[in-house]
KELO-812038 format. One record per residue (C-alpha): x, y, z; residue number from 1. Coordinates in Angstrom, 2 decimals, padded with zeros to 5 digits. Layout:
(atom (X; Y; Z); NUM)
...
end
This chain:
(atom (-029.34; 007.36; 020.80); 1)
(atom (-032.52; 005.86; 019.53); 2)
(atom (-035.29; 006.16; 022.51); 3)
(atom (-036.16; 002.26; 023.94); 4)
(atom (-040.22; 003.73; 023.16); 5)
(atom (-039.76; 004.52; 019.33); 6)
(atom (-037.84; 001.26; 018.94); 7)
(atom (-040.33; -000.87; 020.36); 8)
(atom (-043.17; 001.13; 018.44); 9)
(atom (-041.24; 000.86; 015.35); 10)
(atom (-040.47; -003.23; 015.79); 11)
(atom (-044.30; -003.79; 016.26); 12)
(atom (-045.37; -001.84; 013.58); 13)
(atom (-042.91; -003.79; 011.00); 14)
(atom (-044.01; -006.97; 013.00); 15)
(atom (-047.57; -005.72; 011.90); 16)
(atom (-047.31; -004.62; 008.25); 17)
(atom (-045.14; -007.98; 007.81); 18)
(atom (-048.31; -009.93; 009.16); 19)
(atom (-050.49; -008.63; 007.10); 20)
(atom (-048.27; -008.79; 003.93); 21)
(atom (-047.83; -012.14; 004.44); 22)
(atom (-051.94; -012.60; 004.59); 23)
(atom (-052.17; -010.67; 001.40); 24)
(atom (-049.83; -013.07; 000.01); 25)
(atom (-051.44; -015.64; 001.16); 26)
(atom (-055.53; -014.23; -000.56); 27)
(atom (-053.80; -013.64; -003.85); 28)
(atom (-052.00; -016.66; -003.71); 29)
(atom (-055.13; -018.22; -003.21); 30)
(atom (-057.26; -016.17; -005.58); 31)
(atom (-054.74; -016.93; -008.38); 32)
(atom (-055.13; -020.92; -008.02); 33)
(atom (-059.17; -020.40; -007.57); 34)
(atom (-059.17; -018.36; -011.32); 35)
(atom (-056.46; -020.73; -012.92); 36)
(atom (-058.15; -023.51; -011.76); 37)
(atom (-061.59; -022.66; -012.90); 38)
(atom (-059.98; -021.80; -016.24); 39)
(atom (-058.71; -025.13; -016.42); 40)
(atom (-062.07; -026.71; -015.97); 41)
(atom (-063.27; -024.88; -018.54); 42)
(atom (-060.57; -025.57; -021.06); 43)
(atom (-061.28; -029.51; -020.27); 44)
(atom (-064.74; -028.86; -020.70); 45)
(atom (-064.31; -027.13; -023.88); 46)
(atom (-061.67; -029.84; -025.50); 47)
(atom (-062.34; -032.48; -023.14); 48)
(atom (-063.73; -036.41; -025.39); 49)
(atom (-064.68; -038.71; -022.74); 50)
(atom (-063.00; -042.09; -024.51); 51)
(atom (-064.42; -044.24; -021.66); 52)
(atom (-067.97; -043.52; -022.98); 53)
(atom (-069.76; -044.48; -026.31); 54)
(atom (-071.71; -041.81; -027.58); 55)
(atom (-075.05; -043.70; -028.05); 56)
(atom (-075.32; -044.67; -024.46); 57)
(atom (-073.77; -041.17; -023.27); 58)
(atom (-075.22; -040.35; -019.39); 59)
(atom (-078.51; -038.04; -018.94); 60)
(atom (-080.27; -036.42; -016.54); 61)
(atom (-082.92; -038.60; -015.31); 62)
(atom (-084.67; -037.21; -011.87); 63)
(atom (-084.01; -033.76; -010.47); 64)
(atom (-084.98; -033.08; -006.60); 65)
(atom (-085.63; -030.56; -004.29); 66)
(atom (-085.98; -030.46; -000.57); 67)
(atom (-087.91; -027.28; 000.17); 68)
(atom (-087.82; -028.56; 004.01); 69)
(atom (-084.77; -030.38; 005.19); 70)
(atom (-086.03; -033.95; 005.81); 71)
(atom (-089.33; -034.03; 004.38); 72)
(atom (-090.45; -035.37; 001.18); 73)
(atom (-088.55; -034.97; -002.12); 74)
(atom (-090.08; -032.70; -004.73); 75)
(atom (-089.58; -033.82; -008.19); 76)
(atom (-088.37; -030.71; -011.00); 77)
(atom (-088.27; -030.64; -014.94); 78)
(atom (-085.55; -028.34; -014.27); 79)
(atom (-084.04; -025.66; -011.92); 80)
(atom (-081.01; -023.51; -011.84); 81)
(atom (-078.67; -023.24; -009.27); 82)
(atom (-077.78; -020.18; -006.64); 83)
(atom (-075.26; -019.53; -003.73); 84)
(atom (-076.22; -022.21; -001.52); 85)
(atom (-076.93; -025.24; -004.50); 86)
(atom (-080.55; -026.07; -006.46); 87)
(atom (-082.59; -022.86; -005.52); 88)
(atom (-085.09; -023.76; -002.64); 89)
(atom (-083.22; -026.91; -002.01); 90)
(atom (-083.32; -027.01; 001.97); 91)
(atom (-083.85; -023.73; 002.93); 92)
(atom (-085.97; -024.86; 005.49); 93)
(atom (-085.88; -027.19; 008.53); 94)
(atom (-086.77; -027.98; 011.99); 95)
(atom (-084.71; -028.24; 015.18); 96)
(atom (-085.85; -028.68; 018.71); 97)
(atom (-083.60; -026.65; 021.85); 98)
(atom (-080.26; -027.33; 022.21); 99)
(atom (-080.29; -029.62; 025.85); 100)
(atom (-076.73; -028.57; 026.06); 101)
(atom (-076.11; -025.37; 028.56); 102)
(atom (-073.25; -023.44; 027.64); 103)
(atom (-073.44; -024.43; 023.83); 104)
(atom (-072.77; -022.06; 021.19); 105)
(atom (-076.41; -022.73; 019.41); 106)
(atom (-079.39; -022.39; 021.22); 107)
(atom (-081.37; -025.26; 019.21); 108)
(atom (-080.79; -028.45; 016.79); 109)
(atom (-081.43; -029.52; 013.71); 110)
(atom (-083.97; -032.49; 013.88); 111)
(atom (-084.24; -034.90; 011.14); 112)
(atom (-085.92; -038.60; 010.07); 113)
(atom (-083.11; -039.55; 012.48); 114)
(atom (-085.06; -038.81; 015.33); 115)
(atom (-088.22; -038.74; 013.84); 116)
(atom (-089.52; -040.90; 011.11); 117)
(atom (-092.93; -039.71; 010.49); 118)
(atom (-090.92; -036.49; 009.12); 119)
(atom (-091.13; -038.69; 006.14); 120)
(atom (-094.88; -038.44; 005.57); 121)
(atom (-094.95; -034.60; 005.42); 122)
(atom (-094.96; -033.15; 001.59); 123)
(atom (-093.89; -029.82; 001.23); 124)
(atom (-094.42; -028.09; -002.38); 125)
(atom (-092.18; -026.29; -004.28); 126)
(atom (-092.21; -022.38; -003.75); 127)
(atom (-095.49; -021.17; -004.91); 128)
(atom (-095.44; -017.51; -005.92); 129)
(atom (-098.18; -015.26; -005.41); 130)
(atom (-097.86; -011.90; -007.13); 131)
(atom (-100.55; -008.25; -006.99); 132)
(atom (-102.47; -006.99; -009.83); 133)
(atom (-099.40; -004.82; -010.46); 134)
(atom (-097.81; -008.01; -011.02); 135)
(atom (-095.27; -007.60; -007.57); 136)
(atom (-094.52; -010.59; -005.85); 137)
(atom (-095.63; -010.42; -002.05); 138)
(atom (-095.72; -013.73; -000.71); 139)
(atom (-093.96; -016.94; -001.65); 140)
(atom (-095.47; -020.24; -000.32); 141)
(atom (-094.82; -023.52; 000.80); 142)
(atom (-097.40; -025.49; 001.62); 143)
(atom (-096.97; -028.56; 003.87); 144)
(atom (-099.64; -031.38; 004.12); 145)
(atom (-099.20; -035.06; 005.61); 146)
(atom (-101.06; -038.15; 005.48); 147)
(atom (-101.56; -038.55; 009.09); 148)
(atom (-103.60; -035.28; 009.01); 149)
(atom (-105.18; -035.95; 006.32); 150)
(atom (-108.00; -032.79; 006.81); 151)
(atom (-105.49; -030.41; 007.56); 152)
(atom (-102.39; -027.93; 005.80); 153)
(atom (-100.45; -025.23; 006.71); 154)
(atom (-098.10; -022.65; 004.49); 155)
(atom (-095.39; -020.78; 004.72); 156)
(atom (-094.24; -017.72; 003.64); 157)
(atom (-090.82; -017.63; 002.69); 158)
(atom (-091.36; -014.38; 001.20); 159)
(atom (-088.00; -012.40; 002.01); 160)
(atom (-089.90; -009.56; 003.18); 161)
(atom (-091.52; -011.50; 004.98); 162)
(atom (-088.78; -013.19; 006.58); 163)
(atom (-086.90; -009.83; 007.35); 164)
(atom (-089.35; -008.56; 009.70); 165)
(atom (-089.65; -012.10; 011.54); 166)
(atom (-088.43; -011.17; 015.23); 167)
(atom (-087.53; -014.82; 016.59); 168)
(atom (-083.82; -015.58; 015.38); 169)
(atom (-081.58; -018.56; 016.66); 170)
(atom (-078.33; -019.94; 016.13); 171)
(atom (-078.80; -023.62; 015.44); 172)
(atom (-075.86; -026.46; 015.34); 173)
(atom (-076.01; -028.56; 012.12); 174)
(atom (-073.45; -031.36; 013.04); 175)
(atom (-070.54; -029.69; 014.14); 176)
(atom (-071.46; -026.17; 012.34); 177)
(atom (-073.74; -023.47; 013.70); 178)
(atom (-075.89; -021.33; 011.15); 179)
(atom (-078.25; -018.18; 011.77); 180)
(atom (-081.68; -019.13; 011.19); 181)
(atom (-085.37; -017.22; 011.56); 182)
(atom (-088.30; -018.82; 013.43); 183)
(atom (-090.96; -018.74; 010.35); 184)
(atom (-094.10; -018.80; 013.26); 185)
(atom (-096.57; -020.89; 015.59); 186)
(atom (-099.00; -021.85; 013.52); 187)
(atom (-096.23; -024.44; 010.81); 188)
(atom (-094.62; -025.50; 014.31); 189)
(atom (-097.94; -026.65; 015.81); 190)
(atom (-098.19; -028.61; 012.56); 191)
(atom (-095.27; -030.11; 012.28); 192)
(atom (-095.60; -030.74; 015.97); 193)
(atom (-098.25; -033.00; 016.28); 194)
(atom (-096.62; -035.31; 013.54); 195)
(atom (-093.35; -035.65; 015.31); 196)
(atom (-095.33; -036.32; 018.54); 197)
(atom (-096.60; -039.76; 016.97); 198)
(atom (-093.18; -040.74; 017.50); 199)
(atom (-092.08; -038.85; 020.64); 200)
(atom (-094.38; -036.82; 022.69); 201)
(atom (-091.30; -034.73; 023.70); 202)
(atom (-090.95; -034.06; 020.20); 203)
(atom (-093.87; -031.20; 020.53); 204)
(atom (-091.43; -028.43; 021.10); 205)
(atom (-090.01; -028.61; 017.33); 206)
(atom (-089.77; -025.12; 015.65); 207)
(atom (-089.50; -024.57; 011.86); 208)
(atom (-087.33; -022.24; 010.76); 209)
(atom (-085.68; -020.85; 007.42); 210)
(atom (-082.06; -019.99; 006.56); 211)
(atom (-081.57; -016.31; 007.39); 212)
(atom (-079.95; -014.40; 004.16); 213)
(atom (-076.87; -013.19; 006.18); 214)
(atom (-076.38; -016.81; 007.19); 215)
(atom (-072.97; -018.13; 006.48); 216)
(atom (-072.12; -021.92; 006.26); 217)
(atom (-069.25; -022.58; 004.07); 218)
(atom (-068.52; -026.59; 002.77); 219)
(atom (-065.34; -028.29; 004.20); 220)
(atom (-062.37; -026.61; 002.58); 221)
(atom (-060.56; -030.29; 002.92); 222)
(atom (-063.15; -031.53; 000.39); 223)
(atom (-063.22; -028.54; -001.84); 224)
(atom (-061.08; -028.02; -005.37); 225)
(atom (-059.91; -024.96; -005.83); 226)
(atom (-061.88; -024.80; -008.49); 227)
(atom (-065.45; -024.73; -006.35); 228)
(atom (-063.99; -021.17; -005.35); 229)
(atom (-066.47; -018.71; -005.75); 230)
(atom (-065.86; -014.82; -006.67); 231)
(atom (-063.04; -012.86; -007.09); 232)
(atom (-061.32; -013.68; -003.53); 233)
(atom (-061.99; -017.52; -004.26); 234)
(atom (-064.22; -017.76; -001.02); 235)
(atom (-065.41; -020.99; -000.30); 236)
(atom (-068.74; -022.31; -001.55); 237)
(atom (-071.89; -022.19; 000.66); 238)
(atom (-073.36; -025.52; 001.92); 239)
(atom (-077.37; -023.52; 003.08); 240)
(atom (-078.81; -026.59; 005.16); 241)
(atom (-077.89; -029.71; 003.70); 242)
(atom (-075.75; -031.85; 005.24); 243)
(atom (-072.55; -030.64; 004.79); 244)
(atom (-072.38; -029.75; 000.75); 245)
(atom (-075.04; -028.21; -001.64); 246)
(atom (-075.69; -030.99; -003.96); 247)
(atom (-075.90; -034.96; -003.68); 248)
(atom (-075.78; -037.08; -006.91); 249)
(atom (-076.59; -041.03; -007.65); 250)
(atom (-077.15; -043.19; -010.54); 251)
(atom (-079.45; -045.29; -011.19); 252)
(atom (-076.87; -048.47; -011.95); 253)
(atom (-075.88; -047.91; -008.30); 254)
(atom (-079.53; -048.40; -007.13); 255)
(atom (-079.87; -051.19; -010.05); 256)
(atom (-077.11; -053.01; -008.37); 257)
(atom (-078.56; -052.68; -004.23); 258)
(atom (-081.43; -053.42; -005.76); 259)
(atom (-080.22; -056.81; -007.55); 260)
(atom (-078.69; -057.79; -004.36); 261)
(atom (-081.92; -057.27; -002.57); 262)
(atom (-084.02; -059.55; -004.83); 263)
(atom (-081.27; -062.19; -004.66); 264)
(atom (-081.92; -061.80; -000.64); 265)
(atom (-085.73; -062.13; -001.71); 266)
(atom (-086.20; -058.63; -000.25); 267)
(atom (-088.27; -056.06; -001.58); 268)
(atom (-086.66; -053.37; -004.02); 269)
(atom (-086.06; -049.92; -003.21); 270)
(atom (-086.44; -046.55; -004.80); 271)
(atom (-084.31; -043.76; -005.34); 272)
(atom (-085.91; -041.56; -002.66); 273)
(atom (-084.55; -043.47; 000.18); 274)
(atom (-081.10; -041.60; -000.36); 275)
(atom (-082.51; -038.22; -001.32); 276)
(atom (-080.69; -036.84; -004.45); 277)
(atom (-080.24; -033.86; -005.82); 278)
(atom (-079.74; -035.17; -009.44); 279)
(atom (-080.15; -038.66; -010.45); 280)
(atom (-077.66; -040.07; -013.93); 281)
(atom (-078.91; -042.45; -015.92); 282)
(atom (-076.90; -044.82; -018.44); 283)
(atom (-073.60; -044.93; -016.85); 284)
(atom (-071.27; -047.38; -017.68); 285)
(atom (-071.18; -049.64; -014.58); 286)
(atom (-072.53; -049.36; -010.84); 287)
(atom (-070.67; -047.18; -008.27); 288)
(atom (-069.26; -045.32; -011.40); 289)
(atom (-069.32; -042.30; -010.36); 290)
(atom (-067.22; -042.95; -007.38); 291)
(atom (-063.99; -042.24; -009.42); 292)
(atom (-066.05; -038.97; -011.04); 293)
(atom (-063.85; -036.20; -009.89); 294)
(atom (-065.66; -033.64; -012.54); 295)
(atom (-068.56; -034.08; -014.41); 296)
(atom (-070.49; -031.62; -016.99); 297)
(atom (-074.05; -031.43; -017.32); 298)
(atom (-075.68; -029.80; -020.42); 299)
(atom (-073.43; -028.60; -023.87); 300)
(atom (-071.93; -025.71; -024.96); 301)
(atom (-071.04; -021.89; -022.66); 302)
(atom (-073.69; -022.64; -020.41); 303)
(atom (-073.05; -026.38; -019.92); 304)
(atom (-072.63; -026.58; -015.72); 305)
(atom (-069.54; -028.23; -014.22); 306)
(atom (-069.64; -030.20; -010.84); 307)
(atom (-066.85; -031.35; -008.83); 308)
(atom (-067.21; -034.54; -006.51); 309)
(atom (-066.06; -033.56; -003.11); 310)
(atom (-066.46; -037.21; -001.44); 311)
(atom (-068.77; -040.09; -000.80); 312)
(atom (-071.97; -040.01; 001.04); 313)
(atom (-071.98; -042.12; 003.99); 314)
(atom (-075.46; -043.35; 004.97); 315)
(atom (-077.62; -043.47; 008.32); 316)
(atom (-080.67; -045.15; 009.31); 317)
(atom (-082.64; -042.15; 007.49); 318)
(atom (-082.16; -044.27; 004.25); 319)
(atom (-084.01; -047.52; 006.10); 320)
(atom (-087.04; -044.99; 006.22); 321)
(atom (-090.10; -045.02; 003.66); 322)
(atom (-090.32; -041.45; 002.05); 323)
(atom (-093.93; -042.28; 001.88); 324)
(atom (-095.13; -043.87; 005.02); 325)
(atom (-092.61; -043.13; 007.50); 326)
(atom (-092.11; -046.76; 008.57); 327)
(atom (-088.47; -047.92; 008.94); 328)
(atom (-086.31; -050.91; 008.46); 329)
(atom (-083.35; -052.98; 008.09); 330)
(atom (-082.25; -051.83; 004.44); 331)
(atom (-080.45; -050.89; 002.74); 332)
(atom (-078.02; -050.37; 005.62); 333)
(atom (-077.58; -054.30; 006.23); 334)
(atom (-077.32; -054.67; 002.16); 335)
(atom (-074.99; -052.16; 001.42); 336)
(atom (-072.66; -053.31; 004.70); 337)
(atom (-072.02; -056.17; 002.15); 338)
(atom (-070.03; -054.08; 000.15); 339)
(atom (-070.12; -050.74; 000.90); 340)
(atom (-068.16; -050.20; 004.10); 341)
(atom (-065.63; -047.97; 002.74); 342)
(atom (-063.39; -044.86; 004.07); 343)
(atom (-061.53; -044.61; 007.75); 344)
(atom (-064.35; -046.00; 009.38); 345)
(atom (-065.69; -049.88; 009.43); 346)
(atom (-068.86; -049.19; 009.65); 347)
(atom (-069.99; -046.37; 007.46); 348)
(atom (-071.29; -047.43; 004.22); 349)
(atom (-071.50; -044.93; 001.21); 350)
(atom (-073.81; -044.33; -001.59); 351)
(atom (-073.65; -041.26; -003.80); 352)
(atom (-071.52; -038.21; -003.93); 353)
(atom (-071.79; -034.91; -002.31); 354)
(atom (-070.82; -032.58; -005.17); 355)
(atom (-070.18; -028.86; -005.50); 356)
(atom (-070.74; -026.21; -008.39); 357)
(atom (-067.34; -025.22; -010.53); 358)
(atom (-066.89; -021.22; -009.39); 359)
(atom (-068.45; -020.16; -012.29); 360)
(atom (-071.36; -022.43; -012.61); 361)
(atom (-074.15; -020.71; -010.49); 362)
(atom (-076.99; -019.02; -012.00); 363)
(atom (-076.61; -021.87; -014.41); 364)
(atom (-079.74; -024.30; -015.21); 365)
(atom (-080.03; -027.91; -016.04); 366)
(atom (-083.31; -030.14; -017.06); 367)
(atom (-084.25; -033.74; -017.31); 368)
(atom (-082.80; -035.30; -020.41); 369)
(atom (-079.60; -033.22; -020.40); 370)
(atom (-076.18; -035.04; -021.36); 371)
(atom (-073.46; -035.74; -018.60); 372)
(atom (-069.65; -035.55; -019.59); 373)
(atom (-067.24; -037.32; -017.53); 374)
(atom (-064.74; -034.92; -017.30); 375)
(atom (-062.05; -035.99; -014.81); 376)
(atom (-061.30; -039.26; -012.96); 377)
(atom (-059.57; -039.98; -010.07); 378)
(atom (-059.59; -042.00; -006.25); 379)
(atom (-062.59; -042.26; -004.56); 380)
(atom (-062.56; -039.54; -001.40); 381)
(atom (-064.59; -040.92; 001.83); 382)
(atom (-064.75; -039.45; 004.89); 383)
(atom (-061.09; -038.03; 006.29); 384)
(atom (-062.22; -038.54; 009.62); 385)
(atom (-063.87; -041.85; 011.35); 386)
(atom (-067.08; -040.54; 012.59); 387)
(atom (-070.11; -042.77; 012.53); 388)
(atom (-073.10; -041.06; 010.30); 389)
(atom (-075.99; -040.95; 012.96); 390)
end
């Protein structure tokens, strides 16, 4: 007779080896779909001859932006390449303020042109690196300026050994995700600090802080093709501290268009900064074009880069802020509700598309001037969920 003790021993460990076959399945299944998949892009990209566009007025690469700070001003690029979390520096940086809410998971906020629009005056350079007479690099600087301190400028060194040895670590929400980020010091809060306070004098306990390198913050897998799978096990791509997905596009016709509408309304025109872009197409077909983009390439040839549009960018008050001055307004938000209020929700309006990098794209480069393909089209994807963009 078979003793009641081996039995049950032997039923859980089958219980337990059938578990965990069925999650192996379940990785190779989806490693298998994240390699055939970025195959396939490939093969389209090699093969692919976009009939919808003439070849004299074939899309370029017209602006290329970085956000070394997460809502401060844009910095302009001839070109860049691309790493793990999107356009290298792009938003690596931001600020946040304490989380008011005990028994939260993160112990402080991100804090945006949302709350503060004088954010908007502060320009913040692209990395600056400063090497030894050995030729070593030992510090890496941003250096952050405003027009409402006009005499006065603070930098920060984003230096990774630098960063490692920075004691003050938090976990900090970013909408509904939480992220491991390091305090970068007193001296780039203080600054920052007495901007926001314009606004807010409860503002003055910002921090600034920079995204940690064993920080984890992976996109939305319901907005990700299989073929944005990165690596061997087809893990999902990382998002750093955007929004929600490395890289935002917008064309120019799309702005054209608002911007048409606003001069019929005898309003003032608007420039591309107001919705903070990543990469900006020129010479598109029509406006809102890329809406039905569902893979794009950028550049010719093995090293051309291929970007998938994940869904539509719904817009908050953030875009009725001057980039320059920091004063806000009505538009475009009461423009675009004209014709824009798309998705679940009947409210949100969109403009541009979050995007993210084909699995095999990063490390890749792109410049000002360089071709777009339109490589795929499809449905436009909004937001899944009704959730008002704040």
């Amino acid at each position: 007779m078979i003793d009641p003790s081996v039995a049950a021993a032997s039923i859980v460990a089958i219980t337990i080896l059938v578990v965990h076959w069925n999650k192996l399945a379940m990785i190779i299944k989806s490693m298998n779909k994240s390699h055939r998949a970025r195959w396939e892009a490939r093969r389209i990209s090699r093969f692919r001859r976009d009939e919808d566009e003439d070849e004299d007025v074939r899309p370029i690469v017209s602006g290329i932006f970085i956000h070394p700070v997460k809502s401060l001003q844009p910095v302009p690029l001839a070109q860049t390449q691309f790493d793990q979390h999107g356009l290298v520096a792009d938003r690596r940086l931001m600020i946040v303020r304490p989380n008011p809410k005990v028994g939260e998971i993160s112990s402080h906020r991100f804090f945006t042109q949302r709350q503060s629009p004088s954010l908007a005056t502060i320009e913040a350079t692209e990395p600056i690196v400063i090497s030894d007479d050995d030729g070593k690099e030992t510090k890496t600087l941003i250096k952050l300026s405003s027009s409402l301190l006009p005499d006065s400028h603070v930098y920060i060194n984003i230096h990774p050994s630098t960063l490692n040895v920075m004691p003050v670590r938090y976990i900090a929400g970013i909408w509904s995700d939480t992220v491991e980020v390091i305090d970068v010091g007193d001296e780039v809060a203080a600054f920052v600090a007495k901007i926001v306070s314009i606004d807010d004098p409860s503002f003055g306990d910002v921090r600034v802080v920079s995204l940690s390198e064993s920080s984890v913050r992976a996109v939305d897998e319901r907005y990700c093709p299989d073929a944005a799978r990165v690596g061997l096990f087809g893990c999902l791509p990382q998002g750093g501290l955007t929004d929600g997905f490395p890289i935002l596009i917008a064309t120019q016709a799309s702005l054209d268009e608002l911007n048409r509408r606003l001069n019929d309304k005898g309003k003032d025109q608007l420039p591309m900064s107001r919705f903070r872009p990543n990469i900006v197409i020129s010479d598109t077909s029509k406006p809102f074009d890329e809406d039905n983009w569902k893979m794009i390439q950028i550049g010719i040839g093995k090293n051309a880069v291929i970007l998938h549009m994940s869904k539509g960018c719904p817009r908050c008050k953030q875009s009725c802020t001057d980039q320059i001055t920091g004063k806000r307004g009505d538009e475009p938000l009461e423009t675009l509700s004209d014709f824009r209020v798309l998705g679940t929700s009947d409210v949100d309006v969109f403009f541009a598309q979050n995007a993210v990098l084909n699995g095999d794209s990063y490390r890749s480069s792109i410049r000002v001037g360089d071709p777009v393909t339109i490589l795929t089209r499809g449905n436009p994807c909004w937001d899944l969920e009704t959730s008002k963009a704040e």
